[in-house]
C-alpha positions as YAML, in Angstrom:
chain: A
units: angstrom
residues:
- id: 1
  name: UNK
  ca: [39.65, -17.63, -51.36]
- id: 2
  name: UNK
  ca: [42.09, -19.55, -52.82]
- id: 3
  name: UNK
  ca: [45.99, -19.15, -51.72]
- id: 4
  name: UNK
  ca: [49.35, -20.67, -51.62]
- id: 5
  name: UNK
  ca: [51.77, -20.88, -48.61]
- id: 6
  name: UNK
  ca: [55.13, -19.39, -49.67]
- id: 7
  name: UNK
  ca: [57.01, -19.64, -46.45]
- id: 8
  name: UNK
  ca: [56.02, -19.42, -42.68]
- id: 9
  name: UNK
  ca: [54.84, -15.83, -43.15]
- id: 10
  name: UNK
  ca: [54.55, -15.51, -46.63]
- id: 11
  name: UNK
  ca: [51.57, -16.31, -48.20]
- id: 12
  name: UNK
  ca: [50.48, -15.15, -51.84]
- id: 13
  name: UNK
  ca: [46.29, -15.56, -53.18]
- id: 14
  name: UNK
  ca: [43.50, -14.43, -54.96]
- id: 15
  name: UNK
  ca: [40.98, -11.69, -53.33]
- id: 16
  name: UNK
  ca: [39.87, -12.63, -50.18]
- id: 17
  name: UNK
  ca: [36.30, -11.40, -49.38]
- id: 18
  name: UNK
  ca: [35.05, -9.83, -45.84]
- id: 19
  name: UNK
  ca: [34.42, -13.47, -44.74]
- id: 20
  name: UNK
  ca: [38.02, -15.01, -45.41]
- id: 21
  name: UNK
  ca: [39.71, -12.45, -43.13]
- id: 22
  name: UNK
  ca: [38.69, -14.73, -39.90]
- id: 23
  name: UNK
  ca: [40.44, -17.86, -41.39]
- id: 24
  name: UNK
  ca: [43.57, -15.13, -42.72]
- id: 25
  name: UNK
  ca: [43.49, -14.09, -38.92]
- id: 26
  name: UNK
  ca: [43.69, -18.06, -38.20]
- id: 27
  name: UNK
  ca: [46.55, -18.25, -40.04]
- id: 28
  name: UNK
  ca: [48.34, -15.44, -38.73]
- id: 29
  name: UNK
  ca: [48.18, -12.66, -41.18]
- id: 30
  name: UNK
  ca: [48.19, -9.13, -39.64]
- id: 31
  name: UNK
  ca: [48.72, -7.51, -42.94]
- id: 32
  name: UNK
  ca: [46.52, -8.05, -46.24]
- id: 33
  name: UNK
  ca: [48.52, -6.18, -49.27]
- id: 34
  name: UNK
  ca: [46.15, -5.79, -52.65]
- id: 35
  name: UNK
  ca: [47.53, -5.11, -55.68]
- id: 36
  name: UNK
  ca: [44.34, -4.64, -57.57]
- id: 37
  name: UNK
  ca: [43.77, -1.14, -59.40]
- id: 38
  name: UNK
  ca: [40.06, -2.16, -59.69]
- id: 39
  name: UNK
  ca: [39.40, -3.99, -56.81]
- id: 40
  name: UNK
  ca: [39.24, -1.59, -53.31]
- id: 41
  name: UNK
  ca: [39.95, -4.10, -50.40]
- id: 42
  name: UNK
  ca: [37.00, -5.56, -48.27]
- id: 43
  name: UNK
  ca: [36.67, -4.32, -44.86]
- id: 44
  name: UNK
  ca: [37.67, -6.13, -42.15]
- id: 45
  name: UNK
  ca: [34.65, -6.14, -39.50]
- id: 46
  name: UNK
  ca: [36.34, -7.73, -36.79]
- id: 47
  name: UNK
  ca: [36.84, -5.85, -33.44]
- id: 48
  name: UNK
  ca: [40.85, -6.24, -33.74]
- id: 49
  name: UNK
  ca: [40.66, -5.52, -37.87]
- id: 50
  name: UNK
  ca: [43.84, -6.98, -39.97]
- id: 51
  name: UNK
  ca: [45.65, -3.90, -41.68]
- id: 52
  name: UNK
  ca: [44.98, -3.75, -45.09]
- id: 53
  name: UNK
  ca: [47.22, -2.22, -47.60]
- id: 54
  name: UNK
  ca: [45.74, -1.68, -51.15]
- id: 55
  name: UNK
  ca: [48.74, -0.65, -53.27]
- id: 56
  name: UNK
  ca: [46.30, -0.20, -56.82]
- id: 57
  name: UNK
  ca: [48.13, -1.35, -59.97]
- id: 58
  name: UNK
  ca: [47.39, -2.84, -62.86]
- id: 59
  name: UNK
  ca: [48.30, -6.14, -64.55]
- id: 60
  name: UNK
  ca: [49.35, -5.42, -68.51]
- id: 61
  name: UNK
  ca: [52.93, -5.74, -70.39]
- id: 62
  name: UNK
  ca: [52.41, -1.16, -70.87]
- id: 63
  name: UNK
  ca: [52.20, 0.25, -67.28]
- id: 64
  name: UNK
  ca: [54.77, -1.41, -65.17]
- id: 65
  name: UNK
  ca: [54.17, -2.14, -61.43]
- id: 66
  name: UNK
  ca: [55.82, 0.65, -59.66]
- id: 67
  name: UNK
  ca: [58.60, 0.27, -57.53]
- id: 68
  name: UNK
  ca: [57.41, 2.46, -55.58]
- id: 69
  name: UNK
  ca: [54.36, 0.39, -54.93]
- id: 70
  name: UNK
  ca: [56.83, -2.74, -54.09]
- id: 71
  name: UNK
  ca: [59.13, -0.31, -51.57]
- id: 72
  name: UNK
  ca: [55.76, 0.44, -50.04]
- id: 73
  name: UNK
  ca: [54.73, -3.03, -49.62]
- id: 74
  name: UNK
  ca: [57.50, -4.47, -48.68]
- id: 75
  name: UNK
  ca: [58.17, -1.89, -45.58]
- id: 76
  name: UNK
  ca: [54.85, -2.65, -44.46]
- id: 77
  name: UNK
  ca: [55.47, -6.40, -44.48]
- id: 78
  name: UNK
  ca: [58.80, -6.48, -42.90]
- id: 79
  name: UNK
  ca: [57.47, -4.38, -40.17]
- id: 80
  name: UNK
  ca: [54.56, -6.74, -39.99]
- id: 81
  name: UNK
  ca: [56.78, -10.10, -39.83]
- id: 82
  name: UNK
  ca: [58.93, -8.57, -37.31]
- id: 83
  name: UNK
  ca: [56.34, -7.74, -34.87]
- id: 84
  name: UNK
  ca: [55.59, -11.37, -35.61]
- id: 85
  name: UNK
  ca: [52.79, -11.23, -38.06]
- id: 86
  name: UNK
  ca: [52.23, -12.70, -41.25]
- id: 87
  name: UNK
  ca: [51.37, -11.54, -44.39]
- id: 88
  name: UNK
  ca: [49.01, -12.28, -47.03]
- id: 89
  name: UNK
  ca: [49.79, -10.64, -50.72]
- id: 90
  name: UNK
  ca: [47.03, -10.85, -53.64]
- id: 91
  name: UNK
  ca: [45.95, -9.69, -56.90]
- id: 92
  name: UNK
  ca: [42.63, -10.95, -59.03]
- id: 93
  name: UNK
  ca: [44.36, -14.55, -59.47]
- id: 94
  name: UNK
  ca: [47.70, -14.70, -57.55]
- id: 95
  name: UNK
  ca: [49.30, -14.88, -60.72]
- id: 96
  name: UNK
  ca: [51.25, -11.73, -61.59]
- id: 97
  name: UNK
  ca: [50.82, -8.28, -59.39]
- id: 98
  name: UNK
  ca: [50.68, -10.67, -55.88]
- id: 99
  name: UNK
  ca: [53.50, -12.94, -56.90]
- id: 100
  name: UNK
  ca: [55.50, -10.04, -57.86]
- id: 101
  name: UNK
  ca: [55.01, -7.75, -54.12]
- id: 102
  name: UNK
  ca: [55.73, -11.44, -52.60]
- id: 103
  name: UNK
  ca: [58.90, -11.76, -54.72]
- id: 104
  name: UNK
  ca: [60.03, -8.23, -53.54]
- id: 105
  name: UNK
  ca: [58.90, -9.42, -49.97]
- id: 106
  name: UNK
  ca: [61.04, -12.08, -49.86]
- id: 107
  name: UNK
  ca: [64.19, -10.36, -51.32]
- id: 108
  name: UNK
  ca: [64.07, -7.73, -48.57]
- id: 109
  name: UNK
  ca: [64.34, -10.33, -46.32]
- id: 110
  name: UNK
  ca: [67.46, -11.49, -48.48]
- id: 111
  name: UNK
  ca: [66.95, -14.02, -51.33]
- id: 112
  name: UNK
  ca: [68.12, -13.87, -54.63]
- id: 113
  name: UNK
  ca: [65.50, -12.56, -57.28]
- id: 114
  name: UNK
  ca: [66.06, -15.91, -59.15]
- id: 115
  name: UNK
  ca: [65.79, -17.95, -55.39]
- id: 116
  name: UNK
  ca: [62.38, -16.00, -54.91]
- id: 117
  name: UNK
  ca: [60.64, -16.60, -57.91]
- id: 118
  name: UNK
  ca: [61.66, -19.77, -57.89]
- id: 119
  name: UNK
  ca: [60.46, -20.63, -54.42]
- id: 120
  name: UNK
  ca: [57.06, -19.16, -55.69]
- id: 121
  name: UNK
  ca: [56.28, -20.85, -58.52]
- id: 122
  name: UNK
  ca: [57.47, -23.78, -56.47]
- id: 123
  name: UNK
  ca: [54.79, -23.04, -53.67]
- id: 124
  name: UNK
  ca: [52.11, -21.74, -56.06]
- id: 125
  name: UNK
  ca: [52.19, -23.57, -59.78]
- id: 126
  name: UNK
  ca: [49.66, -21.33, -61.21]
- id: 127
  name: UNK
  ca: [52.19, -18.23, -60.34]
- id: 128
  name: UNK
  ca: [54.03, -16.82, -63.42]
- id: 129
  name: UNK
  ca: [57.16, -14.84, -61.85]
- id: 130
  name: UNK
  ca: [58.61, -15.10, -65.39]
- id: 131
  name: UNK
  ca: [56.27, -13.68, -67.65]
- id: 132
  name: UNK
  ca: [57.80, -11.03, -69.83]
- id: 133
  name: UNK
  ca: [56.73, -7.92, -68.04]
- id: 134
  name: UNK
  ca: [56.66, -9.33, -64.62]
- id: 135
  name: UNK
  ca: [60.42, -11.20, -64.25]
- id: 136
  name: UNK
  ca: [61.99, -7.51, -65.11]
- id: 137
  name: UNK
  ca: [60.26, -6.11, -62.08]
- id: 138
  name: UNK
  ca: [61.22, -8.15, -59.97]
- id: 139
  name: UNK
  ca: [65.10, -7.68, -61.13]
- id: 140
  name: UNK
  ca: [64.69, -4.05, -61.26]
- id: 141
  name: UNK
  ca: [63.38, -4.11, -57.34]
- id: 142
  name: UNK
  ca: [66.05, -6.63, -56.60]
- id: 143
  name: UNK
  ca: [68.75, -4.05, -58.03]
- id: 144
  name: UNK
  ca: [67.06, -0.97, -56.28]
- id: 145
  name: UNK
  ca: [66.65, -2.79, -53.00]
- id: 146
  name: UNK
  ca: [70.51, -3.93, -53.15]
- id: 147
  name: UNK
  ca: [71.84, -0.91, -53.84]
- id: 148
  name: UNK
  ca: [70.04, 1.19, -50.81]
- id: 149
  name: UNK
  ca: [71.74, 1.75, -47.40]
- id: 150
  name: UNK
  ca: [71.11, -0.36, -44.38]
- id: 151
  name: UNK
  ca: [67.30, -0.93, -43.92]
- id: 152
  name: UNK
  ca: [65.29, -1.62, -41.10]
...
């Protein structure tokens, strides 16, 4: 498993297999979000299992991630980090579908799209927040997620 540390309980990866959940669990993370259409999560075998949250999409410039998807995520991991967990968001690489549920994660907890893709690519070089299909879904979730009444 190979990850980056975004902020205190933000933290954006690759796949992590059955036997990376006990050092996830070391770190903190309560909450495992995949973004991988072709990739089910692992189970966690553990007797106090982390949640997992396998929000399949793919990775290509003709199906957009859903915004859906990112609404769905992110609800899950603000209710996670306010119960004081932490949350661990991945695709295949940590490149694209991860980056862009962690940018959407850290808007709802109120950055700027810009701010949060920044501070990713930042924290995680190999990240690519501004690839041509990815950077307008995170703007398009940062417009749908400002214009919604009070959350949370």
């Amino acid at each position: 498993m190979e990850y980056s540390t975004i902020t205190p309980d933000l933290f954006i990866g690759n796949t992590p297999a059955s036997k990376d959940y006990d050092h996830l669990r070391g770190l903190g993370v309560q909450l495992v979000i995949n973004m991988r259409f072709e990739y089910r999560p692992r189970k966690d075998f553990h007797h106090a299992p982390i949640s997992l949250l396998w929000l399949p999409t793919f990775d290509s410039p003709l199906i957009p991630i859903p915004l859906r998807a990112l609404q769905r995520g992110v609800f899950a991991a603000l209710e996670t980090i306010q119960n004081g967990g932490k949350v661990y968001a991945h695709c295949a690489h940590g490149v694209h579908r991860g980056v862009t549920m962690g940018a959407a994660i850290l808007i709802a907890q109120g950055y700027a799209a810009e701010s949060a893709m920044k501070l990713i690519k930042e924290h995680r070089p190999k990240a690519d927040p501004f690839a041509f299909y990815i950077r307008p879904r995170i703007l398009k979730f940062a417009r749908m997620w400002n214009e919604q009444p009070a959350r949370l």
